[in-house]
ChimeraX commands (.cxc) that place a marker at each C-alpha (Angstrom):
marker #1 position 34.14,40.09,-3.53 radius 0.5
marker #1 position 33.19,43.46,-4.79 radius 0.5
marker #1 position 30.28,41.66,-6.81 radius 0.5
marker #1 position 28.78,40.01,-4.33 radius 0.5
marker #1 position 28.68,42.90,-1.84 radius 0.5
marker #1 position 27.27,44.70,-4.81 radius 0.5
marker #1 position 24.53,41.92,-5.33 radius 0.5
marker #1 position 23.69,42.32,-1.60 radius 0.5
marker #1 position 23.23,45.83,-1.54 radius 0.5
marker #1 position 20.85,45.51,-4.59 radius 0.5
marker #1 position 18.79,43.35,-2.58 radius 0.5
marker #1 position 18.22,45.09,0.52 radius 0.5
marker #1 position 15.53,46.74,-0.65 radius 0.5
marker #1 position 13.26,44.33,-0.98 radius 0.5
marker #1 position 10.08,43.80,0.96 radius 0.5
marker #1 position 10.19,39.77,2.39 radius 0.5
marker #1 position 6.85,40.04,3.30 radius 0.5
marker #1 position 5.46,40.95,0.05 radius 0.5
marker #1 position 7.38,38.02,-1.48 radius 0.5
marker #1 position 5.90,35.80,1.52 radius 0.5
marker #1 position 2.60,37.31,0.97 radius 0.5
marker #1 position 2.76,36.25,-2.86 radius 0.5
marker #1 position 3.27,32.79,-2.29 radius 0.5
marker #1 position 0.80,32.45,-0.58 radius 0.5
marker #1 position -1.41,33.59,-2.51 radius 0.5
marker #1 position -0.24,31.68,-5.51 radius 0.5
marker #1 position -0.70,28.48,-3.50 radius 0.5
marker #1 position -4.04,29.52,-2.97 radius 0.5
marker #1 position -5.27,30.08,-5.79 radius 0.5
marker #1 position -3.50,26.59,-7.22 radius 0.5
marker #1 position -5.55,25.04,-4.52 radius 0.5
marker #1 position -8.58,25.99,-5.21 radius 0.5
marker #1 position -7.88,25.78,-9.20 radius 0.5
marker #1 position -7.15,21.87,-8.15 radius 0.5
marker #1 position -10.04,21.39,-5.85 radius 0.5
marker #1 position -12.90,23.29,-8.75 radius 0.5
marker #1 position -11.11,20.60,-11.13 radius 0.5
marker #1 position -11.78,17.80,-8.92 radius 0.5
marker #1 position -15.31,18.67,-8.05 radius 0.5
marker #1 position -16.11,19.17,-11.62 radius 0.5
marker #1 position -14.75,15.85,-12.80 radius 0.5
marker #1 position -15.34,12.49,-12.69 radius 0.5
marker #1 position -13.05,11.67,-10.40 radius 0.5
marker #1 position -15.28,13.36,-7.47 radius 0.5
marker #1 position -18.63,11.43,-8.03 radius 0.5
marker #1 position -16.70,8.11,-8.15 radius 0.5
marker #1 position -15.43,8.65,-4.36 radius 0.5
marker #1 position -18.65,9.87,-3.42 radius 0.5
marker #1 position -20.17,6.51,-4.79 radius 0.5
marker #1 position -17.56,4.53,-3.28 radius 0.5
marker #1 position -18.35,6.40,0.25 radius 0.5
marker #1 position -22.07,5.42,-0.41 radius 0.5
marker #1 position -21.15,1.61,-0.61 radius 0.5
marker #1 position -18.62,2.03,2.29 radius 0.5
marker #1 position -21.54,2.97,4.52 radius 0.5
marker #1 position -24.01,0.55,3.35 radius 0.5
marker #1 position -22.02,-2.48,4.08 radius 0.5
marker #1 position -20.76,-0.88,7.43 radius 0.5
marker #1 position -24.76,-0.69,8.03 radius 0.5
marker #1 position -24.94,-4.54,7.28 radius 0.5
marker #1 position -26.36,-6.36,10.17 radius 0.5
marker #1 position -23.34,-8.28,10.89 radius 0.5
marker #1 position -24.71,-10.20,13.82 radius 0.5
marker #1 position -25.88,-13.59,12.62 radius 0.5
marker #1 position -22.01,-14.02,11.62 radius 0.5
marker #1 position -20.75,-16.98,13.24 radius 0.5
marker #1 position -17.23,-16.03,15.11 radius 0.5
marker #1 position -16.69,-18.54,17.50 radius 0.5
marker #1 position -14.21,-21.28,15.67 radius 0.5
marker #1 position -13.69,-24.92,17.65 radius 0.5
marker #1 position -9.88,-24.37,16.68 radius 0.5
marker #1 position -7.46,-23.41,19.34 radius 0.5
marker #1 position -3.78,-22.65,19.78 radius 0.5
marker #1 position -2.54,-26.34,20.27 radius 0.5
marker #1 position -4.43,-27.75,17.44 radius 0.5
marker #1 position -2.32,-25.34,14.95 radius 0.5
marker #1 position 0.86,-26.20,16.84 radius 0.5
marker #1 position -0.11,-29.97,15.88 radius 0.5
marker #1 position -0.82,-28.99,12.71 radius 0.5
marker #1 position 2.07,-27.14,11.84 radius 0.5
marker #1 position 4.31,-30.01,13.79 radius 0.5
marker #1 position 2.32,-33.12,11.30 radius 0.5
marker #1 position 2.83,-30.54,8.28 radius 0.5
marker #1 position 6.61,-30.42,9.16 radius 0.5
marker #1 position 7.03,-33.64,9.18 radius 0.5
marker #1 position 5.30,-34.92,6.03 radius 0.5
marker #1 position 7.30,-32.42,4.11 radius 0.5
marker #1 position 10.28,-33.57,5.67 radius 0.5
marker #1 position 10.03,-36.92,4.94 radius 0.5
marker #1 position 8.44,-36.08,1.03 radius 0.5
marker #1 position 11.52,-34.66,0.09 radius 0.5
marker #1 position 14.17,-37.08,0.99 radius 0.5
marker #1 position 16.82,-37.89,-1.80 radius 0.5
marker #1 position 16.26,-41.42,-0.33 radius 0.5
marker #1 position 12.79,-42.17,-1.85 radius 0.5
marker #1 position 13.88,-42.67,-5.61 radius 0.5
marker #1 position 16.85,-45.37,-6.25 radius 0.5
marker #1 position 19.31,-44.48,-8.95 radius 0.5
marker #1 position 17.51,-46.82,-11.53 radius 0.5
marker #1 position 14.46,-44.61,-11.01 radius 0.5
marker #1 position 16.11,-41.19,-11.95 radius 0.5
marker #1 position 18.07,-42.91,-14.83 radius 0.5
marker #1 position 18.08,-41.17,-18.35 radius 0.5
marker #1 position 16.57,-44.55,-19.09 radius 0.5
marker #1 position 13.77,-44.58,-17.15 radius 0.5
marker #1 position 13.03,-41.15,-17.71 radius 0.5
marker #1 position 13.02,-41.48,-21.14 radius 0.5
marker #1 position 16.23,-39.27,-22.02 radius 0.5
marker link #1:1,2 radius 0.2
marker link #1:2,3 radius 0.2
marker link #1:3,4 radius 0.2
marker link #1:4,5 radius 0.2
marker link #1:5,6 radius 0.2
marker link #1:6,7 radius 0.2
marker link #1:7,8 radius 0.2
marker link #1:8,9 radius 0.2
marker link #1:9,10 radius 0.2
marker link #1:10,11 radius 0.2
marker link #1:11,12 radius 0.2
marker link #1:12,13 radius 0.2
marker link #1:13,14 radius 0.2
marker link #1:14,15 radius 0.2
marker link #1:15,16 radius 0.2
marker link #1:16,17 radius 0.2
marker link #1:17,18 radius 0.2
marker link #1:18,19 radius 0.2
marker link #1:19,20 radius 0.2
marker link #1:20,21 radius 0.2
marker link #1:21,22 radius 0.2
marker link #1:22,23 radius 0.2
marker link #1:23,24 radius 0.2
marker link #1:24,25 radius 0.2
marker link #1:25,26 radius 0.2
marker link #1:26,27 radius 0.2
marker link #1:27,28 radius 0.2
marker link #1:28,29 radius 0.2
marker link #1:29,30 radius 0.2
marker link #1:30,31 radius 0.2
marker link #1:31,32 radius 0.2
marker link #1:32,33 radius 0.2
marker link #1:33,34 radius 0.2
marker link #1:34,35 radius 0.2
marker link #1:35,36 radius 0.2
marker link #1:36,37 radius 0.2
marker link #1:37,38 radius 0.2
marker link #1:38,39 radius 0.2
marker link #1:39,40 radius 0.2
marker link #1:40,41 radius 0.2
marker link #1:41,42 radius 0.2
marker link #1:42,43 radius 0.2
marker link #1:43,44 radius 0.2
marker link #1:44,45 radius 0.2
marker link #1:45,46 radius 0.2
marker link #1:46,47 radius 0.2
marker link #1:47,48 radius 0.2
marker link #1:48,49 radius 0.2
marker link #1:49,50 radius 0.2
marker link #1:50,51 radius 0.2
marker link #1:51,52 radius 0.2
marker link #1:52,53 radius 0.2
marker link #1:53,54 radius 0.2
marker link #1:54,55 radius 0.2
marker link #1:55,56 radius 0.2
marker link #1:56,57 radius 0.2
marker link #1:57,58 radius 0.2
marker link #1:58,59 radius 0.2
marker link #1:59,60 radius 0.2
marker link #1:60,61 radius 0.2
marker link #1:61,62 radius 0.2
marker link #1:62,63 radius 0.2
marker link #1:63,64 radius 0.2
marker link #1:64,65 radius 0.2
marker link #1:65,66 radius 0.2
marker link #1:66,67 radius 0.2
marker link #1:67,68 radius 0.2
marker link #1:68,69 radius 0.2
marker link #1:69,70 radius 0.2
marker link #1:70,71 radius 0.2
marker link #1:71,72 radius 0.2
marker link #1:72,73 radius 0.2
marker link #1:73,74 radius 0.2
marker link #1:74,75 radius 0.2
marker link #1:75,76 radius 0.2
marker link #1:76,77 radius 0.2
marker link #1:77,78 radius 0.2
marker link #1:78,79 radius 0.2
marker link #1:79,80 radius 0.2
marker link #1:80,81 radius 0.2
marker link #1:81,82 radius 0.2
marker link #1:82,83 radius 0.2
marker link #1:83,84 radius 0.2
marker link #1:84,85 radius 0.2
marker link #1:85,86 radius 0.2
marker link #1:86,87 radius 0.2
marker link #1:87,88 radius 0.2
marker link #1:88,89 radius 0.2
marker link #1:89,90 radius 0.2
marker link #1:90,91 radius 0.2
marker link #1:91,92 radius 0.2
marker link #1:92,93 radius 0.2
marker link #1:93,94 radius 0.2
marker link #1:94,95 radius 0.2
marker link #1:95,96 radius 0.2
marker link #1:96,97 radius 0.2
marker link #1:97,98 radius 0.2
marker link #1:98,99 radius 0.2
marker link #1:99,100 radius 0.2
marker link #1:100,101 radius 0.2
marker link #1:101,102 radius 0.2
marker link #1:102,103 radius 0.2
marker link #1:103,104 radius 0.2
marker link #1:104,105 radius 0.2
marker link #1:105,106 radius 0.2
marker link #1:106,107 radius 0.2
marker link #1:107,108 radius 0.2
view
């Protein structure tokens, strides 16, 4: 107990804000370490060509795209009910007889 009391007294004189103060100013200055890095490497003229081709095809004329589709919601319910079905009946144990699974037949 007498340590830690000891510890504590030791450490009330120091200034929080200058510790505060320096961390800041460390992250700073890592920040803008990072960001001269970035700007300076490759890195930073591939995004700025990949921005280039992100605005030219936003700029396409997009107009003479054809949106309007014949297909509504009760032609996929039919379509998913049809699909259904012929799976259904494509895997049924029924369709091959024993003789047609033998080892004989299959060649085993």
């Amino acid at each position: 107990m007498q340590q830690a009391k000891v510890i504590i007294e030791a450490n009330t004189g120091t200034n929080p804000l200058l510790a505060i103060v320096l961390a800041i100013a460390i992250a700073a200055a890592m920040v803008t370490v990072t960001t001269l890095n970035f700007l300076n490497s490759g890195a930073y003229t591939t995004v700025k060509q990949i921005q280039i081709g992100i605005q030219t095809t936003d700029a396409v004329n997009q107009s003479d795209l054809d949106i309007i589709s014949p297909i509504n919601a009760a032609d996929i319910d039919k379509y998913v009910t049809t699909l259904e079905q012929r799976l259904n009946t494509s895997d049924n144990y029924e369709d091959f007889g024993p003789e047609a699974v033998s080892d004989t037949a299959l060649g085993l």
